[in-house]
C-alpha positions as CSV (number, residue, x, y, z in Angstrom):
1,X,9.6,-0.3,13.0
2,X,11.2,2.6,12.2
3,X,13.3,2.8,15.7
4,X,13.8,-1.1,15.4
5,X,17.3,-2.1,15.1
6,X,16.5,-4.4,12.4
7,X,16.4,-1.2,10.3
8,X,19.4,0.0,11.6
9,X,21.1,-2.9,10.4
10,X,19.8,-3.5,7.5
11,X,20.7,0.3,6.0
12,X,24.4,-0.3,7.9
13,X,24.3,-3.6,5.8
14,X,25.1,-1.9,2.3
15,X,24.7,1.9,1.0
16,X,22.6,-0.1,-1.4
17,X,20.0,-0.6,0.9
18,X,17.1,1.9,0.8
19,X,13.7,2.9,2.7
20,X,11.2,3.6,0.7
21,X,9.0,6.6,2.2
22,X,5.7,7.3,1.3
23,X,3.2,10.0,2.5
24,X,1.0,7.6,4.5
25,X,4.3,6.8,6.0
26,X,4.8,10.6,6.7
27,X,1.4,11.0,8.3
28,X,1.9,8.5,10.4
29,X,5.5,9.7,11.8
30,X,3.9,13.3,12.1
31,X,1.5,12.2,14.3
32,X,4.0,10.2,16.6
33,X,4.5,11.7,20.1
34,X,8.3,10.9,20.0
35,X,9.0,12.8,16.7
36,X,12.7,12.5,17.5
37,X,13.1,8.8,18.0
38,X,10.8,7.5,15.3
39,X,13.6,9.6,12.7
40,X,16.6,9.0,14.3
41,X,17.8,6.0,12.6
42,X,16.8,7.9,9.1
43,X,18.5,10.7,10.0
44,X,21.7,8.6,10.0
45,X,21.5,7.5,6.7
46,X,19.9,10.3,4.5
47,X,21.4,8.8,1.0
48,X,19.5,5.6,1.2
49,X,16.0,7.4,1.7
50,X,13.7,7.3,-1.3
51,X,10.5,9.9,-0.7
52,X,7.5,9.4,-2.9
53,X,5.5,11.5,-4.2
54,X,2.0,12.1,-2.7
55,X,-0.8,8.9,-3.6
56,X,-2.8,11.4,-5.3
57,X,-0.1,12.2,-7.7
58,X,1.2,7.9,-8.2
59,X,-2.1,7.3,-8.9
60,X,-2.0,9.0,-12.3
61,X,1.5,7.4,-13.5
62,X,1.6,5.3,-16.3
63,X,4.1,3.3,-18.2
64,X,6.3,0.3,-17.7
65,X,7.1,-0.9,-14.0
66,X,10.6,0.6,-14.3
67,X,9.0,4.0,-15.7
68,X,6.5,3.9,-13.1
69,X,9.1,3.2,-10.2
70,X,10.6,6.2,-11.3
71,X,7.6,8.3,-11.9
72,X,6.6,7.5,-8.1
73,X,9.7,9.0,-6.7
74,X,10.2,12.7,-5.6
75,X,13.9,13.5,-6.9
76,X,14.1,16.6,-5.4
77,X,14.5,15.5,-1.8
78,X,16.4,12.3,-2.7
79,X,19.7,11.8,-0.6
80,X,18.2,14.7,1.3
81,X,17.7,15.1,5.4
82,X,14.2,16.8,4.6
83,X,12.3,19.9,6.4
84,X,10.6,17.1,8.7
85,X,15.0,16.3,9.9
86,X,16.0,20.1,9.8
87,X,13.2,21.0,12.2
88,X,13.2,18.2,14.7
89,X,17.1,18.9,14.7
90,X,16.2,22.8,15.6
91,X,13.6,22.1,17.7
92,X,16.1,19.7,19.9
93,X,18.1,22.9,20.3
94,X,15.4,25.1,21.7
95,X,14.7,26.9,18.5
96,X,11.0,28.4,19.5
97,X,10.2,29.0,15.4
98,X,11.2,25.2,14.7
99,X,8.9,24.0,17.7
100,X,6.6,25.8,16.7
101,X,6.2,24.7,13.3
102,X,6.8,21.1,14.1
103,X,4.0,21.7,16.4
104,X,2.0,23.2,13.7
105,X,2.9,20.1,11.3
106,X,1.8,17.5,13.9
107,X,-1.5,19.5,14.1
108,X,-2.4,19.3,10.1
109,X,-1.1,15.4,10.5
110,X,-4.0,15.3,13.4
111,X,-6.8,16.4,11.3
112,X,-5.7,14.4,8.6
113,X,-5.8,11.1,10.8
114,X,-9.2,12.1,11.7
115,X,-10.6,12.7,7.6
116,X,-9.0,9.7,7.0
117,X,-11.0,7.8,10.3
118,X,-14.1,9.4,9.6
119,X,-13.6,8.3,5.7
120,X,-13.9,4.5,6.7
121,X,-17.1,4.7,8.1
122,X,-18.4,3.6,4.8
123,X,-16.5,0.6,5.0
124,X,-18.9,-1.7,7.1
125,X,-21.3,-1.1,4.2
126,X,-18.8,-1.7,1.9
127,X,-17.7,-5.2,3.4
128,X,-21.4,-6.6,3.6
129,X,-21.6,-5.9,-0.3
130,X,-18.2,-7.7,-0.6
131,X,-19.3,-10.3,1.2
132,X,-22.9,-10.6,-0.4
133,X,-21.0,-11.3,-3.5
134,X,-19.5,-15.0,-2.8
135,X,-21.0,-18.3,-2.6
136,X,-21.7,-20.2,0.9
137,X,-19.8,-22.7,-0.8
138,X,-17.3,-19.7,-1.1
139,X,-18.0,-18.1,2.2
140,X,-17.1,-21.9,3.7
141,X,-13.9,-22.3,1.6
142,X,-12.5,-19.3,3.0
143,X,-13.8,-19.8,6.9
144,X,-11.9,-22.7,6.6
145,X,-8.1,-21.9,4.7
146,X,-7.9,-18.6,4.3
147,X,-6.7,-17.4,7.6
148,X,-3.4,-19.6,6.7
149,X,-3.9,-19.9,2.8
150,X,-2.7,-17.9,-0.2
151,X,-4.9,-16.5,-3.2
152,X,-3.1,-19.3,-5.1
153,X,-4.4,-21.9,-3.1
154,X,-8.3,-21.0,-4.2
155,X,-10.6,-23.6,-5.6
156,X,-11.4,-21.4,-9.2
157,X,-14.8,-20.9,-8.0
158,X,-13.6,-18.5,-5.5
159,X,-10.7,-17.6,-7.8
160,X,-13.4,-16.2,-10.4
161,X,-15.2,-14.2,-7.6
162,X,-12.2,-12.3,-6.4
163,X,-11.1,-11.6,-9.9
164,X,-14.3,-10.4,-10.9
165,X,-14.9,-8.3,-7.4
166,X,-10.8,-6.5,-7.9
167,X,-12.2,-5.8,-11.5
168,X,-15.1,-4.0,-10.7
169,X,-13.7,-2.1,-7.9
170,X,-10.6,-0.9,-10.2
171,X,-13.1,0.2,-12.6
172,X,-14.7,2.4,-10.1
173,X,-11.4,3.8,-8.6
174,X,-10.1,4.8,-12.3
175,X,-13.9,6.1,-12.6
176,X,-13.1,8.0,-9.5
177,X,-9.8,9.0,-9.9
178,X,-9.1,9.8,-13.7
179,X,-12.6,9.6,-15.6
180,X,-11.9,6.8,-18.1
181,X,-10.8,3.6,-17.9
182,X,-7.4,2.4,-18.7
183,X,-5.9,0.4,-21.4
184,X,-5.6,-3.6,-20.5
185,X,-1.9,-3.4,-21.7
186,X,-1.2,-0.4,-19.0
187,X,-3.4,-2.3,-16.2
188,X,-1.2,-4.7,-14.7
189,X,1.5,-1.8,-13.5
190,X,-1.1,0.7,-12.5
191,X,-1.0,2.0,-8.9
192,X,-4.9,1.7,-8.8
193,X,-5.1,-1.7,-10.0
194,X,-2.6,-2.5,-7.7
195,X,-4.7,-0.9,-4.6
196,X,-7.5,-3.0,-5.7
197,X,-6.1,-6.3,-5.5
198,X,-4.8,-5.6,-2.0
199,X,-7.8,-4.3,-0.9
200,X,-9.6,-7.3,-2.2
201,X,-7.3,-9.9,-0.5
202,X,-7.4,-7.8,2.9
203,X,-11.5,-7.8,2.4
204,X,-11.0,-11.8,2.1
205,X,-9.3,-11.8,5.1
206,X,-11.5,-9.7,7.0
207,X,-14.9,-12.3,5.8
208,X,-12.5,-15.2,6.5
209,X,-12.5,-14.0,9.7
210,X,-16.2,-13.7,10.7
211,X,-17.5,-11.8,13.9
212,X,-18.5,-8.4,13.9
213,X,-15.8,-6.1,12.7
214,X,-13.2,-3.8,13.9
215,X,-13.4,-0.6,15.4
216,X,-13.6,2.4,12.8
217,X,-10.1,3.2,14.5
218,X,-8.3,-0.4,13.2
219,X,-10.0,-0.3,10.1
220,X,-8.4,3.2,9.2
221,X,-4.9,1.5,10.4
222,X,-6.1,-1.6,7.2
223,X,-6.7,0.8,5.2
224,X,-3.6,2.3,5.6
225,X,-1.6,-1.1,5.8
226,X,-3.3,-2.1,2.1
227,X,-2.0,1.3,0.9
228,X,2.0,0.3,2.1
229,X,1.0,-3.2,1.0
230,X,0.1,-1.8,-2.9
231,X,3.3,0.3,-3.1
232,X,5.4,-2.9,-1.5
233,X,4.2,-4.8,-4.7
234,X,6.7,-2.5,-6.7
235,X,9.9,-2.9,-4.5
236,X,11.6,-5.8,-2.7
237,X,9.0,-5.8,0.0
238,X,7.9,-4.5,3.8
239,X,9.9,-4.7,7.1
240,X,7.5,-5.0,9.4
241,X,6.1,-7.7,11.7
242,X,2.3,-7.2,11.8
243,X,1.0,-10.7,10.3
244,X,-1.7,-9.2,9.1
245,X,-0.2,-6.2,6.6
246,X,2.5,-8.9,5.5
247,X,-0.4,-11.6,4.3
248,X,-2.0,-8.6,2.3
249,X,1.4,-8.0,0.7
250,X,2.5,-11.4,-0.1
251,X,-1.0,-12.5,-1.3
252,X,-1.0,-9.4,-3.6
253,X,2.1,-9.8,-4.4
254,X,1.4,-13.4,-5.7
255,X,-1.9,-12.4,-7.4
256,X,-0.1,-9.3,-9.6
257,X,2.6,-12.4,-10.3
258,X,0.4,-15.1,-11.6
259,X,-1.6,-12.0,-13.9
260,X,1.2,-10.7,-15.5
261,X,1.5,-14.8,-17.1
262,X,-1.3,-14.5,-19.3
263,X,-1.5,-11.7,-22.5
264,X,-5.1,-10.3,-22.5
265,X,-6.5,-7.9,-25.1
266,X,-4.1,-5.0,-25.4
267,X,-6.4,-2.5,-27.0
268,X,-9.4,-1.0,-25.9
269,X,-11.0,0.1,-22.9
270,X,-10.3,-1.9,-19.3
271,X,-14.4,-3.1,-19.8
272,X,-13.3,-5.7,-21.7
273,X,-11.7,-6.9,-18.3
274,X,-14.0,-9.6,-18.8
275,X,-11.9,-11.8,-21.0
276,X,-9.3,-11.7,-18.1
277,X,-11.9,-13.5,-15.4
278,X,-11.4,-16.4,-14.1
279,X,-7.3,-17.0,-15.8
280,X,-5.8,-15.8,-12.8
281,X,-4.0,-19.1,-11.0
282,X,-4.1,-20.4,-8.1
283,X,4.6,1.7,11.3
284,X,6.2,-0.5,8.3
285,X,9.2,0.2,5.9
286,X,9.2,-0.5,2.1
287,X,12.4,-1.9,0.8
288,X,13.2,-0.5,-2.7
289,X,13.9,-3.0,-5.6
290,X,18.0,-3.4,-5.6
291,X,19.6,-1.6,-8.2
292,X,20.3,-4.0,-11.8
293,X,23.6,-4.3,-13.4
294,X,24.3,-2.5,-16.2
């Protein structure tokens, strides 16, 4: 997507028009054997860009949605080419230091892909647990609609089981990731949180699907698509045309919708979670939420 015209057109559209980049993003260019042409339409408009910050840092940001918008975003290379421009733009001109280090970039960006592809190798262990966790009635409720079906669409039965199974697993990734547990008034906004709901809807997906599943290969490209997914749920959305990363979005999108209607506790740890189950209803391009009027 990021040599498709429709990006082209839709930065030409308005200077307020922006691409979100992210670092999964990044890897993902790096590792592309036509450097040039995956960053040529970018190059051309360097003032609508919007880097992020590394996941690793977004993770730990806290706040409102606007604050947390903001906290995501890397200022200092805002409306800026970039080193990644600067050196393809050398290395076009025969400049032996800036091939090189491109060289040595798309090298790191290699080993990367590969921790990254060796990391989901957990995940077929990770899906039968899922999966052990719902109903046949469940189970045959989801072979059924979910393919075409939203999260809203659930009978509450099933609604419950996801609720309670993106609960548990954002209680283990703020375990992971920051020791403690959040408070239920910051939840909803959280970059964690968020991950787990897409992960969740993508794991629904998957067990809607049946059959054995992917290569470890595909299931690194998921994992990657529910991490562009989770940041999309903070800006306008994703251009991109894979079916599959745009139901993870839009069913996230709906879920993080329907639980911001309700008002659960807003002191204490995120174990009391539990009050909250069960009232829930019912290479691609961010696009950043368009500027408000003053």
């Amino acid at each position: 997507m990021l040599s498709h015209e429709r990006l082209r057109a839709y930065l030409a559209e308005s200077p307020h028009n922006c691409v979100v980049l992210t670092d999964y993003l990044a890897l993902e260019v790096a590792r592309a054997k036509h450097l040039a042409s995956h960053l040529k339409i970018l190059a051309d408009f360097p003032k609508q860009l919007i880097p992020l910050r590394p996941t690793e840092h977004n993770r730990t940001v806290v706040g409102t949605l606007d604050e947390i918008r903001t906290g995501f975003v890397d200022w200092l290379r805002v409306g800026n080419k970039g080193k990644a421009f600067t050196l393809v733009e050398s290395a076009k001109s025969g400049d032996a230091e800036a091939i090189s280090e491109l060289a040595k970039i798309q090298l790191e960006a290699e080993i990367k892909h590969r921790e990254l592809t060796t990391m989901t190798s957990t995940l077929p262990e990770l899906f039968r647990l899922v999966t052990a966790t719902y109903s046949s009635n469940d189970l045959r409720e989801l072979r059924q609609t979910m393919g075409d079906g939203s999260a809203g669409s659930m009978s509450p039965s099933l609604q419950q089981q996801l609720t309670t199974n993106i609960s548990s697993a954002a209680v283990s990734l703020f375990q992971q990731h920051w020791g403690t547990q959040p408070l239920m008034s910051q939840l909803i906004n959280l970059f964690i949180y968020r991950f787990a709901v897409a992960a969740n809807i993508w794991l629904l997906r998957m067990i809607s699907l049946g059959g054995p599943l992917p290569s470890l290969e595909t299931l690194r490209n998921d994992t990657f698509d529910v991490n562009f997914a989770t940041y999309a749920t903070y800006f306008d959305g994703i251009l991109s045309d894979d079916r599959r990363l745009l139901f993870t979005y839009l069913n996230a999108k709906e879920w993080i919708s329907r639980a911001e209607t309700f008002d659960p506790i807003m002191h204490g740890p995120m174990e009391a979670k539990l009050i909250a189950e069960g009232r829930i209803g019912g290479i691609p391009i961010l696009v950043p939420e368009k500027p408000r009027s003053k």
